[in-house]
C-alpha positions as CSV (number, residue, x, y, z in Angstrom):
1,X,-127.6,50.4,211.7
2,X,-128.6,50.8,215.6
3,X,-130.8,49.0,217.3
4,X,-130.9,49.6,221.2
5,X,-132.9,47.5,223.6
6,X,-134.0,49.6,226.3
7,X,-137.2,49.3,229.0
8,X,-138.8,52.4,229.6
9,X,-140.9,53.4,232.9
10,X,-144.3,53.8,232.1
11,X,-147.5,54.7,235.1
12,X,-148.5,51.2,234.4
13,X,-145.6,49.4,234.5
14,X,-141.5,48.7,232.8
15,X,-142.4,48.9,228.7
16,X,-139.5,46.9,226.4
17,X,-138.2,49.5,223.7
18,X,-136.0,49.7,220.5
19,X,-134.3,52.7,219.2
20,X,-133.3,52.8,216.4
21,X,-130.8,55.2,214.1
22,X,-129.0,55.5,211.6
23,X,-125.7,53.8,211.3
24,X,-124.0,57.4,211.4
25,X,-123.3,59.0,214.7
26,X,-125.8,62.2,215.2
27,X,-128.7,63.6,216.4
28,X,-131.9,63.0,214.2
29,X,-135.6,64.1,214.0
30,X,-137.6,61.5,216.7
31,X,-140.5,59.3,215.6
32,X,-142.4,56.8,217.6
33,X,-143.6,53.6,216.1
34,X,-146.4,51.7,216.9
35,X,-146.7,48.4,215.8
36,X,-149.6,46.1,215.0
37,X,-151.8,43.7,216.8
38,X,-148.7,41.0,215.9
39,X,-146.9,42.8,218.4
40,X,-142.8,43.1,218.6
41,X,-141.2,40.5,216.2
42,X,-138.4,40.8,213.5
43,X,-140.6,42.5,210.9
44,X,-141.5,45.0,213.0
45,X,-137.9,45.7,214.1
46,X,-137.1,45.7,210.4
47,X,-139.6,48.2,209.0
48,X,-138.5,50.9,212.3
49,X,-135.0,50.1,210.8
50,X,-135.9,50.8,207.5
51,X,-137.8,54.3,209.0
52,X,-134.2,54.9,210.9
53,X,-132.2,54.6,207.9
54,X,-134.0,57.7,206.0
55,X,-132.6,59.5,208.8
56,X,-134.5,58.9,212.0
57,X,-134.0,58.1,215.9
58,X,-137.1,55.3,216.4
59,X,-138.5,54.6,218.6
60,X,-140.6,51.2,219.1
61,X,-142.4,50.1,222.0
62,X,-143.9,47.0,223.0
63,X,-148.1,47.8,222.7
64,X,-148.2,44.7,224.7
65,X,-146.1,45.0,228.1
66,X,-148.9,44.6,230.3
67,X,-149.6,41.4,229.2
68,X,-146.5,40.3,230.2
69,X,-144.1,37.9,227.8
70,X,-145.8,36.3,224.6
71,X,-144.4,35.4,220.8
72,X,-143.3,36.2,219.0
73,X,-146.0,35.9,217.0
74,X,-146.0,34.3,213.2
75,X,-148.9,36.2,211.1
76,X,-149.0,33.1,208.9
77,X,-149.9,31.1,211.6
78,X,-152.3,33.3,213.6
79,X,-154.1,34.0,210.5
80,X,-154.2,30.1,210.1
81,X,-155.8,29.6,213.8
82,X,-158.0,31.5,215.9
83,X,-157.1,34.9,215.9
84,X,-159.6,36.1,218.4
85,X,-158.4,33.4,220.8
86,X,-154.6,34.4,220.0
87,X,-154.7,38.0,219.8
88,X,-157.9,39.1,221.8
89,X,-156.0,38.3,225.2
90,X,-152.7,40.7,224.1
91,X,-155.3,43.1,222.2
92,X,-157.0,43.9,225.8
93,X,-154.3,44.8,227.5
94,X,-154.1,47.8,224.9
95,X,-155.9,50.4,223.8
96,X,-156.0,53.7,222.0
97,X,-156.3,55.5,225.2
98,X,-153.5,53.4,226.9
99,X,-151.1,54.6,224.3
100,X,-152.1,58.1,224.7
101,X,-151.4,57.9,228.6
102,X,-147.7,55.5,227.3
103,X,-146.9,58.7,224.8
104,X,-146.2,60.5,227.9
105,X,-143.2,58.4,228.9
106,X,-142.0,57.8,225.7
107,X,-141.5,61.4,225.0
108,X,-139.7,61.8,228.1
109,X,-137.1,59.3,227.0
110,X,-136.5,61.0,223.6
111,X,-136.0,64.6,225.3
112,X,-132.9,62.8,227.2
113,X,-131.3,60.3,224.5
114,X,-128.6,62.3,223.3
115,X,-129.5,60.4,219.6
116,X,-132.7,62.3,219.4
117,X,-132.3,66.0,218.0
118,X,-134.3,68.8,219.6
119,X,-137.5,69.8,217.3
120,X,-141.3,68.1,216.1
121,X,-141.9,64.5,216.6
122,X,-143.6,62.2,214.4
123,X,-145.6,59.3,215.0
124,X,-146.4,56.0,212.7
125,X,-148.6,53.5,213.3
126,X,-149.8,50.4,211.2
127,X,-153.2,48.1,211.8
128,X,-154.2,48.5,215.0
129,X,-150.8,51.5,215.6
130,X,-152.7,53.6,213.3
131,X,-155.3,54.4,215.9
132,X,-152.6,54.7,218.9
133,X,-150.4,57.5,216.5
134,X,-153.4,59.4,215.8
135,X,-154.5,59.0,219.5
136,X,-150.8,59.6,220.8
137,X,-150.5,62.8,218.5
138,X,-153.9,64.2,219.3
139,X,-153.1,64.0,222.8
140,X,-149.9,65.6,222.6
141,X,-150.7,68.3,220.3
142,X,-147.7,70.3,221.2
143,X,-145.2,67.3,220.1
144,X,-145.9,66.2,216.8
145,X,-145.6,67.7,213.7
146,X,-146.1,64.8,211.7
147,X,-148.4,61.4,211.9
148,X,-149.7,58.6,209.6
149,X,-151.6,55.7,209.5
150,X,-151.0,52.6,207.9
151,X,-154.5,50.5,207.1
152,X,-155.5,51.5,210.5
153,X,-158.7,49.9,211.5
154,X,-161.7,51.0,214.1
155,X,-161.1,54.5,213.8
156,X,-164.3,56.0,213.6
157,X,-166.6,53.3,215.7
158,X,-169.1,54.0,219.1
159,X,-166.4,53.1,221.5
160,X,-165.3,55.5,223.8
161,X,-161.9,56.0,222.7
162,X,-162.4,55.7,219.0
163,X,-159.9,57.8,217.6
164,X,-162.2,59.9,215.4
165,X,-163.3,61.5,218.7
166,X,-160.1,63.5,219.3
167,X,-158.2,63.6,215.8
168,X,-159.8,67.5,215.8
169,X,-157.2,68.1,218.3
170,X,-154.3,66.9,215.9
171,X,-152.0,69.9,215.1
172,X,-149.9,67.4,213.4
173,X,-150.2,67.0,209.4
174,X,-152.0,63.4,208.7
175,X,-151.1,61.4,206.1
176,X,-153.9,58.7,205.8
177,X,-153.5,55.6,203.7
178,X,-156.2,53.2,203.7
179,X,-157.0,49.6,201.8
180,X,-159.9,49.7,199.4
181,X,-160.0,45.7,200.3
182,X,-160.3,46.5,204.0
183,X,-163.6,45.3,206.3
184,X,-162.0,47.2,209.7
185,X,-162.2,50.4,207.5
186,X,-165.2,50.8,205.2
187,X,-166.0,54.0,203.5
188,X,-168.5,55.2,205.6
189,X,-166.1,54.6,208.5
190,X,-163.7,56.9,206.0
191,X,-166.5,59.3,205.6
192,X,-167.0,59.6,209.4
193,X,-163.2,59.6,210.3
194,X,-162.2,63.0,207.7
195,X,-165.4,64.7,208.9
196,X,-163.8,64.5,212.1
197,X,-160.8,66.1,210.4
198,X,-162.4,68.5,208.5
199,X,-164.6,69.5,211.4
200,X,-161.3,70.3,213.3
201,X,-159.5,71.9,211.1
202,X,-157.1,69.4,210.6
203,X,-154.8,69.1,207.8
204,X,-154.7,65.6,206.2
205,X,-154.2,63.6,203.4
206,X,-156.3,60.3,202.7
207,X,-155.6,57.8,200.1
208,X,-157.1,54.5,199.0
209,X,-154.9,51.9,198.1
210,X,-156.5,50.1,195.2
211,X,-156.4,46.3,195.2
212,X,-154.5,46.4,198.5
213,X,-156.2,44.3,202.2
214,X,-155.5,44.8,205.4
215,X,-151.7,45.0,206.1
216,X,-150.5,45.7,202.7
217,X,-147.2,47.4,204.3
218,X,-146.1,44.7,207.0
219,X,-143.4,42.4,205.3
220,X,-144.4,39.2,207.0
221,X,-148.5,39.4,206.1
222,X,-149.8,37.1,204.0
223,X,-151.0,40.4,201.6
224,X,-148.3,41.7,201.9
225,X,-147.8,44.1,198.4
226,X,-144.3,45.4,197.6
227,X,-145.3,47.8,195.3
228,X,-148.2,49.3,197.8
229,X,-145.5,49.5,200.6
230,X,-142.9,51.0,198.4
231,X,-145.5,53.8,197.5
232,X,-146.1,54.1,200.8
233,X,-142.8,54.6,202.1
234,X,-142.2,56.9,199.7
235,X,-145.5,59.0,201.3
236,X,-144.2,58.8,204.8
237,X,-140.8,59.9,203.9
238,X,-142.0,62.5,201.8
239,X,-144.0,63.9,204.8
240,X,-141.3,63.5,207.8
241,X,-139.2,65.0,205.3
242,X,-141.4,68.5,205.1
243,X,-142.5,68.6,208.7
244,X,-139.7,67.1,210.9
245,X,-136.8,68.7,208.9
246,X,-137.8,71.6,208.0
């Protein structure tokens, strides 16, 4: 394996960075990875890794470099506190929109690594990443090819940049995997989200995890269900496989 630390210039300010690659020397199909409201820790690093070794240059960004230095964070213990009071200062620093404007910059540094391979992007995003990829592809229609969410939460709410408001734009393929044990994501959030889809013309793929909560696919949740992560690995690599290799 690769892992490269790099900061990257963003119009806000110098964001941290991994890539990551295969062990193998090459060129390979790019994907950005956005991480969840835990921000950059080991697991993270470890699931872009695990993304990297099926043959991908990954990129993963700190969501929270305008906050400034923080963690990293233990799930188990945040969970086991106030979350609002530990998160909620990191969390609005961020936003949906921010990493649609961030995208811009991060693009820019895969058309110049000489470990990312000319072609379609893809983007990945868990928890609160879900809504950036989305936002992120939707923005930068002309990029992606592929983009999933991960029990992505808040993405069909009032707010202003809710992502539902501009995943008609996506030209990407969605692949849309949601936890049926899941209070940031309730069906009739669903139901709004893929008629925002459908109304676009967008073409997607939603599933519902049965018995799976919130952050089923992070390895250091509490919920955290091995056999729900393994399927969904399998769905990712299945679609990056179709759309970024083809």
């Amino acid at each position: 394996m690769t892992c490269t630390a790099t900061t990257i210039p963003t119009r806000d300010g110098a964001c941290p960075a991994w890539l990551l690659t295969p062990a193998a020397e090459g060129r390979w199909p790019g994907v950005i990875f956005y991480a969840d409201a835990g921000g950059i820790r080991p697991a993270m690093v470890e699931m872009a890794q695990m993304l990297a070794d099926m043959g991908y240059a990954v990129l993963l960004p700190d969501p929270y470099y305008r906050y400034g230095a923080y963690g990293p964070l233990v799930p188990r213990e945040v969970f086991a506190g106030d979350v609002g009071a530990i998160l909620g200062p990191l969390m609005a620093t961020t936003g949906n929109d921010k990493a649609a404007q961030d995208c811009e910059a991060f693009l820019a540094f895969m058309e110049g690594h000489d470990a990312v391979a000319q072609g379609p992007l893809g983007a990945v995003g868990f928890c609160m990443g879900g809504g950036m990829a989305i936002s992120a592809a939707a923005t930068h229609t002309d990029r992606f090819a592929a983009v999933a969410s991960f029990h992505g939460g808040n993405l069909a709410t009032d707010a202003p940049t809710s992502p539902h408001r501009i995943a008609g734009q996506l030209k990407a393929e969605l692949y849309l995997a949601a936890a049926d044990q899941d209070g940031s994501y309730p069906p009739e959030m669903a139901e709004r989200f893929e008629q925002a889809l459908a109304e676009g013309g967008v073409h997607y793929r939603a599933e519902t995890y049965a018995g799976a909560a919130h952050g089923w696919m992070v390895t250091d949740f509490p919920v955290y269900d091995p056999a729900g992560a393994a399927r969904g690995w399998s769905a990712l690599r299945a679609l990056f496989e179709q759309k970024l290799r083809a």
